[in-house]
KEMAR-632134 format. One record per residue (C-alpha): residue in one letter; x, y, z. Coordinates in steps of 0.2 Angstrom, whole numbers, plus 5000, padded with zeros to 4 digits. Layout:
% KEMAR-632134
AXYZ ...
END
This chain:
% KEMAR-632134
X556053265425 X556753195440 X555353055448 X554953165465 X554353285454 X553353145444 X552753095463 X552253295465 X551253325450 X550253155452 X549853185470 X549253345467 X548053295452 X547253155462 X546253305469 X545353425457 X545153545469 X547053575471 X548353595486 X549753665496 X551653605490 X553053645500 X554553615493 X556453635500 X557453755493 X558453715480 X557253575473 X557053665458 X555053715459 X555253815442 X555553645433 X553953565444 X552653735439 X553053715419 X552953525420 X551353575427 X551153715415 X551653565400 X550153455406 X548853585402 X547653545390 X546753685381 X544953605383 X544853625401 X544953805399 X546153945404 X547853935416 X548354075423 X549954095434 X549954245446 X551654325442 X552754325456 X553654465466 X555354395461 X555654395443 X557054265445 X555554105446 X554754195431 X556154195420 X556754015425 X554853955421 X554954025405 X556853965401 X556153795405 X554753805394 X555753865378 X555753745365 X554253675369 X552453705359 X551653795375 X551953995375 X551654065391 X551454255387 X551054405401 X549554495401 X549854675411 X548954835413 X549754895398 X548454785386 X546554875383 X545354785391 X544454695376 X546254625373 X546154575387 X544654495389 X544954395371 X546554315380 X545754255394 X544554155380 X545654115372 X546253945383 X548053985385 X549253985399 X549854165406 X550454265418 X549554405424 X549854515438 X548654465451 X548054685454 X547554665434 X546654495437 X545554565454 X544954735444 X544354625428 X543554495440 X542654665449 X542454735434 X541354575428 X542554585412 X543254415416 X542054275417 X542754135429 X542153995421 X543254035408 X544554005421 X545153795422 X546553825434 X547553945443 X549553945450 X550254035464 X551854035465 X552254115481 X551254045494 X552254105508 X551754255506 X549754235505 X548554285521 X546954335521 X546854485516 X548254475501 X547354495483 X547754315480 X546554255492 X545354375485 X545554325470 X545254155473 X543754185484 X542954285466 X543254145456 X542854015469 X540954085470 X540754095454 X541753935449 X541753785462 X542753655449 X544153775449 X545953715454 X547053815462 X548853765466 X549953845477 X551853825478 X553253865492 X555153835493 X555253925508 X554653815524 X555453925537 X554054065530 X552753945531 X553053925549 X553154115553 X551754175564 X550254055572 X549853895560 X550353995544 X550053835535 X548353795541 X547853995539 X548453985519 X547653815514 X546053905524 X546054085512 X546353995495 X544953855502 X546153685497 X546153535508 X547853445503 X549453505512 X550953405500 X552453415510 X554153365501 X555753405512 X557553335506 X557553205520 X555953145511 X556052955506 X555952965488 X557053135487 X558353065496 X558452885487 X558452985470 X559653115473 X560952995483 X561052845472 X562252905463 X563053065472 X564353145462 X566153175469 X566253305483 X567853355489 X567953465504 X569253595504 X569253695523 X570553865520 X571353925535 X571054105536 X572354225541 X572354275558 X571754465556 X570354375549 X570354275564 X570254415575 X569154535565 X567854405565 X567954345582 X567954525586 X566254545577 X565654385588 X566054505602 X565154655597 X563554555592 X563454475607 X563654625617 X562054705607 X561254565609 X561354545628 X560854735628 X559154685617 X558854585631 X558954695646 X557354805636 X556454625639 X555054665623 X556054535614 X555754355614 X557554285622 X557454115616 X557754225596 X559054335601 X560554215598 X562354235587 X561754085576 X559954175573 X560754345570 X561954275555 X560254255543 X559454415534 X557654355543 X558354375558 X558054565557 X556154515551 X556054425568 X556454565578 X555554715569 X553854595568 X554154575590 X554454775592 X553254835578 X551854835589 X552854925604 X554055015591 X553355205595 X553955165613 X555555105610 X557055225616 X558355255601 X559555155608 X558255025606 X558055055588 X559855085586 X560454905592 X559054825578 X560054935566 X561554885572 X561354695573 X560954705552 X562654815551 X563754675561 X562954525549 X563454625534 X565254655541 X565154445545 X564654415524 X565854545519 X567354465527 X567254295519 X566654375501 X567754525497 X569554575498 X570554655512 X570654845503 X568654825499 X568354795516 X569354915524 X568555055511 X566654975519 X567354995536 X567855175532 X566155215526 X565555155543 X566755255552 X566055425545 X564055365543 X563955275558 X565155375572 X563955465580 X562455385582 X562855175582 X563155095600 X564154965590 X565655065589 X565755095605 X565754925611 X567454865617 X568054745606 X567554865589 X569254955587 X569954785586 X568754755571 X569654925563 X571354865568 X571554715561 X570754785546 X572054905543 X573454745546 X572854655532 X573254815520 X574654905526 X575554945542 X576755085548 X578455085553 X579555245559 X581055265547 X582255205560 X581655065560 X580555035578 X578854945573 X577155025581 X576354875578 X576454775593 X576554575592 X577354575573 X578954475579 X579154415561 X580054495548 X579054595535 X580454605520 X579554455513 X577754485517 X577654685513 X577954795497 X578654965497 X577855075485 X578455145469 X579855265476 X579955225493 X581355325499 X580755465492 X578955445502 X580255405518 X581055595514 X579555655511 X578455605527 X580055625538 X580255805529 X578355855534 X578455765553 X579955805558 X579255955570 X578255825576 X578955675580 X581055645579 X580455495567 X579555495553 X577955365549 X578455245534 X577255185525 X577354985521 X576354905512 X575754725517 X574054695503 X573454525510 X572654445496 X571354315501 X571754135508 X570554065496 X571254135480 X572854025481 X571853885483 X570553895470 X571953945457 X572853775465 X571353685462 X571153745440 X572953705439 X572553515448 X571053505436 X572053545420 X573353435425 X572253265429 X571453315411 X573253315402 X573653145411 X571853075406 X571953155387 X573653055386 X573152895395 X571252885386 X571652985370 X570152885362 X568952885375 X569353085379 X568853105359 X566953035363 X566753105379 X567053285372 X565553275364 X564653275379 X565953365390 X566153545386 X567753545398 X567153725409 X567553735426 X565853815434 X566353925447 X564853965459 X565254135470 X563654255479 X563754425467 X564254485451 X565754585460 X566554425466 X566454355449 X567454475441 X568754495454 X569154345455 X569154315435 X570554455439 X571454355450 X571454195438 X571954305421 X573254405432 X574354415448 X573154415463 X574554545470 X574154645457 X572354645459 X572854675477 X573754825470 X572754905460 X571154895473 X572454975486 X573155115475 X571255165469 X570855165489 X572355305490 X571655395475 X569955405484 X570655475500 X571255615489 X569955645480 X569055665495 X570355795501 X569955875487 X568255905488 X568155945506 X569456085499 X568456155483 X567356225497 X568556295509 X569556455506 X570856445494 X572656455501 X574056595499 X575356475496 X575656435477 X574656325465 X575356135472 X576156175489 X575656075501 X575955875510 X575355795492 X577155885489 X577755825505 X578255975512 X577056075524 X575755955532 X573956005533 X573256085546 X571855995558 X570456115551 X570856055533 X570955865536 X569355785532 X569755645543 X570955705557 X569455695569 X569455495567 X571055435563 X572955465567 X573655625558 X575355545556 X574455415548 X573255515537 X574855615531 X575755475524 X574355385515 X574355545507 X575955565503 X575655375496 X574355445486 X575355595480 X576655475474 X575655365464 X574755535454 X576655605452 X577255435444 X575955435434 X575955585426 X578155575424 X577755405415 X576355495404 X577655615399 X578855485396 X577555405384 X577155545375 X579055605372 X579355415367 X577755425355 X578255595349 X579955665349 X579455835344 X577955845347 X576755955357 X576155925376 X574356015372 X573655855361 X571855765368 X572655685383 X571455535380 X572055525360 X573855545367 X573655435380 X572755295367 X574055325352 X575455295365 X574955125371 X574655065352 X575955125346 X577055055360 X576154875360 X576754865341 X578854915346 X579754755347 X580854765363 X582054635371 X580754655387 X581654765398 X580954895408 X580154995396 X579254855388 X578654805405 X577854985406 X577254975388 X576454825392 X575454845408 X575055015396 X574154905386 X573054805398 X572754945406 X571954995390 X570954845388 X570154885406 X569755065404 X568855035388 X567854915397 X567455025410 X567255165403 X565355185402 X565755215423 X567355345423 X567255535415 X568555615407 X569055705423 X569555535430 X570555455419 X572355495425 X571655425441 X570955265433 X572555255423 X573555245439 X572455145448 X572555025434 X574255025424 X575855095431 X576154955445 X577754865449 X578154725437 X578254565445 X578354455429 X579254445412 X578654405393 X576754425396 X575854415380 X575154595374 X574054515361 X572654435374 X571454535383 X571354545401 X569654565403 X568854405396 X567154345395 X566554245408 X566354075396 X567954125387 X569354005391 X570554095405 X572154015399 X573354165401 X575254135402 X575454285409 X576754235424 X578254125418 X577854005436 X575953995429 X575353825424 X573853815411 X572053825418 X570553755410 X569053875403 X568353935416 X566554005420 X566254135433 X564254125440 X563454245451 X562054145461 X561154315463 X560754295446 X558954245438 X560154085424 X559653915423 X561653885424 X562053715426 X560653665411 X561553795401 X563453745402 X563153565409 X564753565417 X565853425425 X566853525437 X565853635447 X566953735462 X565753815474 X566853975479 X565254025492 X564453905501 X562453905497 X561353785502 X559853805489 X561553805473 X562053645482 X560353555481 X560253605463 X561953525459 X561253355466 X559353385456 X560853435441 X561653255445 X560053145446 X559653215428 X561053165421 X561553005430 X562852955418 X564053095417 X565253115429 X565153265441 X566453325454 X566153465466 X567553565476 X566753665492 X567753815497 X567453855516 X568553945528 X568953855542 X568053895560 X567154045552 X565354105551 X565454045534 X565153835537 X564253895555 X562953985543 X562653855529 X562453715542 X561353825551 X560453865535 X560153645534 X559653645552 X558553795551 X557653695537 X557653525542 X556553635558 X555353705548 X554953545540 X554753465557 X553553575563 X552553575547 X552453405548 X551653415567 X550353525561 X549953435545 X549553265560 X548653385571 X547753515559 X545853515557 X545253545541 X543153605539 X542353465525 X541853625516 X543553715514 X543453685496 X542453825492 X540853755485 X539753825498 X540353995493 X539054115487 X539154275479 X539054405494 X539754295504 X540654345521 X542054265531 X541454335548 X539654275548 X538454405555 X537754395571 X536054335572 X534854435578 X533654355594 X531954275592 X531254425604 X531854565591 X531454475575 X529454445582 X529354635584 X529854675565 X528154645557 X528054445563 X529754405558 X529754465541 X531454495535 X532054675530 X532554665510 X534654715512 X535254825498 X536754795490 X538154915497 X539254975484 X540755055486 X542055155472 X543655105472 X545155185463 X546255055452 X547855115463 X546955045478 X547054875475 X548854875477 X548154875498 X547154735506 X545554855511 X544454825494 X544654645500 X544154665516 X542454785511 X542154635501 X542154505512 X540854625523 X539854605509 X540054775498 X540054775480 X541654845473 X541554955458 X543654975453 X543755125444 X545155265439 X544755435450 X545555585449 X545055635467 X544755515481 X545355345484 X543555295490 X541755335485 X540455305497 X539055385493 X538855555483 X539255665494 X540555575504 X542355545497 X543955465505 X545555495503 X546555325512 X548255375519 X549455215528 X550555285542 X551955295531 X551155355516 X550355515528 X552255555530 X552755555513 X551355645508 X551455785521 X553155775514 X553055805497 X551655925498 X550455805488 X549255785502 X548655975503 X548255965486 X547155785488 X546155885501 X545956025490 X545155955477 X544255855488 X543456015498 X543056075480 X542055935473 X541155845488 X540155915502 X540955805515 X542855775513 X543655625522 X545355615527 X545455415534 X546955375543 X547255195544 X548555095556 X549254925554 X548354785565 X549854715573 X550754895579 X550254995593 X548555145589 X549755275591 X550555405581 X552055425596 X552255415612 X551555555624 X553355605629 X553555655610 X552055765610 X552455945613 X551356095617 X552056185602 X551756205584 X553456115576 X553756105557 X554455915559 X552755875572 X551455785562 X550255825573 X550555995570 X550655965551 X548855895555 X548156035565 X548456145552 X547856055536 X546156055547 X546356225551 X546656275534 X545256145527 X543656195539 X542356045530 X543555905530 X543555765542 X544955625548 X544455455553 X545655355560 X545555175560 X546355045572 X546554915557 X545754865539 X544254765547 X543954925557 X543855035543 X542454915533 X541554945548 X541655135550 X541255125530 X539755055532 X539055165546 X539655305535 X538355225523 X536955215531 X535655335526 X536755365511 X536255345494 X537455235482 X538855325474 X538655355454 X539855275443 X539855385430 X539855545439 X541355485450 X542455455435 X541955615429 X542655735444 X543955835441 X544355755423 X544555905408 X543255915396 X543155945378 X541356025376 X541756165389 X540856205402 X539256095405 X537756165417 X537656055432 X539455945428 X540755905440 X542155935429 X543856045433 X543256175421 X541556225430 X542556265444 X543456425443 X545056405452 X545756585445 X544456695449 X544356595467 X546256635469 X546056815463 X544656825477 X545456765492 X546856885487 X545657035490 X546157165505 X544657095521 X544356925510 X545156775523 X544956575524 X543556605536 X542456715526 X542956675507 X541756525506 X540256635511 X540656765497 X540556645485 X538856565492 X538156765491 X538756815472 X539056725457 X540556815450 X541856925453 X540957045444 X539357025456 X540457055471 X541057235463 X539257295463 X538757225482 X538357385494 X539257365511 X537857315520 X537857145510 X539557145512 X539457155530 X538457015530 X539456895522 X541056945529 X540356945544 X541057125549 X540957295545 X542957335545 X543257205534 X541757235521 X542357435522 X544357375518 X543557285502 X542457435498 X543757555499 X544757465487 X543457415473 X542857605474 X544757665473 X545257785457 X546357705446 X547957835445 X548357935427 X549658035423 X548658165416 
END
């Protein structure tokens, strides 16, 4: 444990009643909760940790806790509730999920003096109506010597919204803010007294990268300035630096939400918009030229119509340079379309397998068109930093070498300690496995493959948009993949958004590649089998060839190439196979196999695909130097990484600022090894503008805390010991002397306890928590109709704004009210709105005078049309709704608990006199009714008041029936029918 931490822990236990910690990112507060966790003692009583929304903190608390004697086990929904209950005895440490805890504290299953201590581990995302803080205010009442701990590594949440600080410490009733930044004194003279070796490595990027992302700059900032001509947005946020962070999306949305049914859809468009240029910011720096392009083509067709990005000025440049870093065309006699390429491309670009062929071809299908034909040249830029990093394993191998021969003996005792991988830290799992690629093989040929899959996809989407056109008249495989007719505009699936030329030559690229492939399959097969026949299992033949042909000694020439990149291509299929059907595998076999050689004498016998903590010392290339083992790490995901491997070479391939404070924590644990870190960062990109931004974005948050922290005014009895049991946050108002005196000499009414039902699924909401705190008892039950129980003839049903949608949607609302009208006298459809948006379903310019199917007012208009008896409530926010609950409640009796759970549950016994099960209700004979000719939705109801069964209504005169259908024509058309002879043949 490093000492800060030590510092933590004992500043928080010099208060029993707890505190606040917020910590900087990247501290490692995993290791600070199961320290805490370790100092338990199981006399005190029980710990509890509420389980967090992430579960990357809960698997690092329990990695951190493994070998030790403590076992910190989960207690869920999916344990009875006496098991329950004998764990929470049973003075432990667990995790439980905090909607579990709240029901059992309601429930009065869970005694909280059982309770020593409870964690929470996200604080940043308490406020006062969360079930964290009413959780803490149940056990607080009932418990006063409680603590309760609460831990952030997020300051800039804790600063979100009007003294978030001082509004968390206030719900969970602790008086002890701990503030521990990394400029803090003791952080900093721990982590920096003996740094480890950093070496900054800034890469050029190439300038198509240069211009796409200055391009994006452009585009962002042209949205932006349009955000602020609406003037609903605060200025001061809306800046390039702000817009390069994923919150910066929470900022807007939380500024329009309250205004959002107002906002034009160019409005809304632009928010969408901003989150699309970020992503195409992130995506240049982390992925490869062919992956981008593919994303940008995605764009193309998703976003065309409706985005006001693309249509900005500088957005075609973003698609241009995009293509430049892939492939570029030429005409066949030689004249470049690409403007400003004054350089020679012979060097720089690869012609495809059988060039001169695709030249013929394309000149063949164009030649009514233009007197020169487009050639396709290939240019496959492979990413700047790619070189470098593979520079940087070689220069590590090489001072290793020089060390083992200087120091033989002191290398012998410091591999004890030194495994010798080389940790390399990029965002996702994707990167990790590319660029594993790219160290086991050619980057070109990674390059390749990635290109020739993206001209396999164009087909394949050809193809489809085919399969559901007419077929043509010409023969089976006539047509521009043959390079002989082009397609016509209304075939071309993209002809609408790029070049035709252009589109005809990446598919005649394409076509190419699928002919090649199948002339070397054939080749294979007649290698593998002289006289054998062509219908074998293509994927046994396709198998049996490669091993067969990995095991043929050959002098290398060009058949032992093929052989060879046969075989690796083997080894990658079987790895991804789980993905690809049989229906792909030509494509995946060209995709990944036949390529042009670039290399002589590779060895056959290693995989390709290693493991990531495999060493990845392939020889593949006769230039190549060795490379040490190398570990490929994706900081996406939920391992303690650097305790696992213990690395002494750590290469940070993407920047992150909370991966680089745990390097240093990493460091100060382990003062005695020696640590060298390589940062990778494009030069005058977004990439260093972001993680220095990142810093200062911190180094703000903490600032500003540490102003409130000075000014903040904290009640002496915020610790929760004047808490009672029905205790209420917003006092009542008191009543005046005058009114008191008239009310029998001031005597005081005696208040019954309200009690209100509550289905378990609502506790996922903040409303049980608020009825609470107005001083209702909560009874949390399961319920088969109704979300809410008020008294026995009163049940709610609580729809959210969205929720009403997807419930109109899926139909599953109409049956809610249906069962609802069928069991209580007075159905209650609440409709509840969110306190910081706008009481408003749309504006009045959306409203139309006619029923619409898409209208939700008009969805609404008939659900009450078609259910008479039920009644909607809507409710401006959840402190409204208590207070329209309890006005529902007055003069109301109290709800039974037993009779609630009851409704609508199937019963084994049958039908039961007086019961308020699903059986007693007759749901057949009521449908067979309402099918009657003259029976309708206005009289049905009053039919069944006036009879008791189907048979009674068959014997009724028409005067009765008159009366309960409430005309004469329609009690005669109902007559007429019972009374009508059944037809015989006889």
């Amino acid at each position: 444990m490093v000492r800060f931490h030590e510092q933590i822990i004992g500043d928080l236990l010099e208060d029993p009643n707890g505190g606040l910690v917020v910590l900087s990112s990247g501290l490692y507060l995993s290791k600070l909760i199961s320290s805490m966790v370790l100092l338990h003692s199981s006399s005190r009583g029980t710990l509890l940790l509420l389980s967090p929304s992430n579960p990357r903190l809960k698997s690092l608390i329990l990695h951190h806790l493994t070998g030790h004697k403590i076992t910190v086990s989960e207690i869920s929904a999916d344990f009875p509730a006496t098991h329950r209950l004998s764990l929470y005895a049973s003075n432990s440490v667990f995790f439980v999920t905090p909607r579990i805890l709240v029901v059992d504290l309601l429930s009065r299953r869970l005694s909280p003096t059982l309770i020593a201590g409870l964690l929470i581990l996200t604080a940043h995302s308490l406020s006062e109506t969360s079930t964290e803080a009413f959780i803490v205010r149940l056990l607080r009442s009932l418990n006063p010597d409680l603590s309760v701990f609460a831990f952030s590594d997020r300051p800039h949440a804790m600063v979100s919204g009007f003294a978030k600080a001082e509004r968390t410490m206030k719900c969970i009733y602790v008086r002890k803010l701990h503030l521990w930044p990394r400029f803090h004194v003791h952080v900093s003279d721990e982590l920096e007294r003996d740094p480890p070796a950093v070496i900054d490595v800034r890469v050029p990027m190439s300038k198509c990268m240069v211009g796409i992302q200055r391009s994006v700059l452009e585009v962002m900032d042209a949205c932006l300035k349009e955000m602020r001509k609406t003037n609903k947005v605060d200025v001061e946020d809306l800046t390039v630096e702000n817009g390069l962070f994923k919150s910066f999306d929470e900022i807007v949305r939380r500024q329009l939400d309250p205004i959002w049914h107002t906002l034009g859809k160019k409005t809304k468009q632009l928010v969408s918009d901003l989150k699309t240029l970020r992503k195409l910011l992130d995506y240049l720096v982390r992925y490869d030229a062919v992956t981008y392009l593919k994303y940008l083509d995605t764009l193309r067709v998703s976003e065309s119509f409706r985005s006001v990005w693309i249509f900005a000025e500088s957005s075609y440049k973003i698609f241009e340079y995009a293509k430049k870093r892939v492939y570029r065309f030429v005409r066949s006699d030689g004249v470049k379309l690409v403007s400003g390429q004054g350089k020679s491309v012979a060097g720089k670009k690869r012609k495809s397998k059988g060039a001169d062929k695709i030249e013929e071809e394309v000149g063949g299908a164009s030649s009514s068109s233009t007197s020169s034909a487009l050639v396709l040249e290939e240019v496959l830029e492979a990413a700047p930093k790619w070189k470098v990093l593979r520079e940087i394993l070689e220069e590590i191998e090489e001072e290793r070498q020089k060390q083992a021969l200087s120091r033989e003996e002191l290398m012998v005792e410091a591999e004890e300690n030194d495994t010798g991988i080389v940790l390399v830290a990029c965002k996702d799992e994707c990167s990790c496995m590319q660029l594993e690629e790219c160290i086991l093989d050619n980057p070109q040929k990674v390059m390749r493959e990635e290109w020739e899959k993206y001209l396999l996809s164009k087909v394949e989407l050809r193809d489809l948009h085919a399969r559901y056109k007419k077929k043509p008249k010409d023969p089976k495989g006539f047509g521009i993949l043959d390079g002989v007719v082009p397609i016509t505009p209304a075939q071309n699936a993209e002809a609408s958004s790029t070049n035709k030329q252009e589109h005809d030559a990446l598919l005649a690229a394409a076509s190419e590649i699928r002919k090649q492939a199948k002339m070397d399959y054939v080749v294979g097969e007649d290698l593998q089998l002289h006289d054998g026949s062509r219908q074998h299992e293509k994927v046994k033949g396709k198998v049996r060839t490669k091993k067969g042909a990995a095991n043929v000694p050959s002098p290398g020439g060009k058949d032992n190439n093929r052989n060879e990149k046969a075989v690796r291509n083997d080894i990658v299929e079987t790895s991804d196979s789980g993905n690809q059907g049989k229906k792909d595998e030509i494509n995946s076999l060209v995709a990944g196999g036949f390529c042009e050689a670039t290399s002589q004498g590779a060895s056959v016998d290693k995989p390709i695909l290693q493991k990531h903590n495999q060493e990845s010392n392939y020889m593949g290339f006769g230039s190549a130097k060795n490379l040490p083992p190398v570990h490929f790490y994706a900081l996406e995901s939920d391992q303690p990484i650097l305790d696992i491997l213990k690395p002494s070479v750590i290469i940070v391939y993407h920047p992150d600022m909370t991966f680089v404070r745990e390097i240093e924590v990493y460091k100060a644990e382990n003062a005695s090894k020696k640590l060298k870190v390589y940062f990778l960062f494009y030069e005058d990109s977004t990439e260093v503008q972001k993680f220095e931004a990142s810093i200062r974005r911190e180094n703000g948050a903490f600032e500003s805390l540490i102003r409130q922290k000075s000014m903040m005014m904290i009640p002496v009895d915020q610790d929760g010991r004047c808490l009672g049991l029905s205790s209420s946050v917003e006092p009542q108002a008191s009543s005046s002397q005058n009114s008191i005196t008239r009310k029998a000499g001031g005597r005081k009414e005696i208040e019954k306890e309200m009690q209100v039902i509550v289905d378990m699924r609502e506790f996922m909401s903040s409303l049980p928590n608020v009825l609470h705190q107005r001083g209702m008892r909560i009874i949390p039950v399961t319920l088969e109709v109704g979300d809410y129980i008020l008294s026995p003839l009163i049940c709610v049903e609580r729809k959210s704004i969205q929720d009403l949608f997807m419930s109109f949607t899926s139909g599953r609302l109409y049956n809610q009210v249906e069962t609802m009208v069928r069991y209580y006298k007075i159905p209650v459809l609440l409709i509840e709105f969110s306190q910081d948006k706008s009481f408003s379903f749309q504006s009045a310019s959306d409203i139309s005078d006619d029923v619409t199917p898409n209208s939700i007012i008009s969805k609404l208009s008939l659900l009450v049309l078609h259910f008479p008896r039920l009644r909607i409530i809507w409710s401006r926010s959840l402190h409204a709704t208590a207070e329209i609950f309890a006005s529902l409640k007055a003069n109301q009796d109290e709800p039974d608990e037993v009779k609630a759970i009851r409704v609508g549950v199937p019963s084994e016994d049958g039908i039961v006199e007086d019961d308020v099960r699903a059986e007693n209700y007759n749901t057949s004979a009521i449908e067979f009714l309402r099918r009657l000719p003259g029976v309708s939705d206005s009289n049905y109801r009053a039919i069944m008041d006036g009879c008791s069964s189907l048979a009674d209504l068959a014997l009724l005169p028409v005067e009765r029936l008159t009366e309960l259908m409430g005309g004469q024509k329609a009690a005669r058309t109902l007559r007429d029918f019972l009374d009508a002879k059944y037809p015989t043949l006889l």
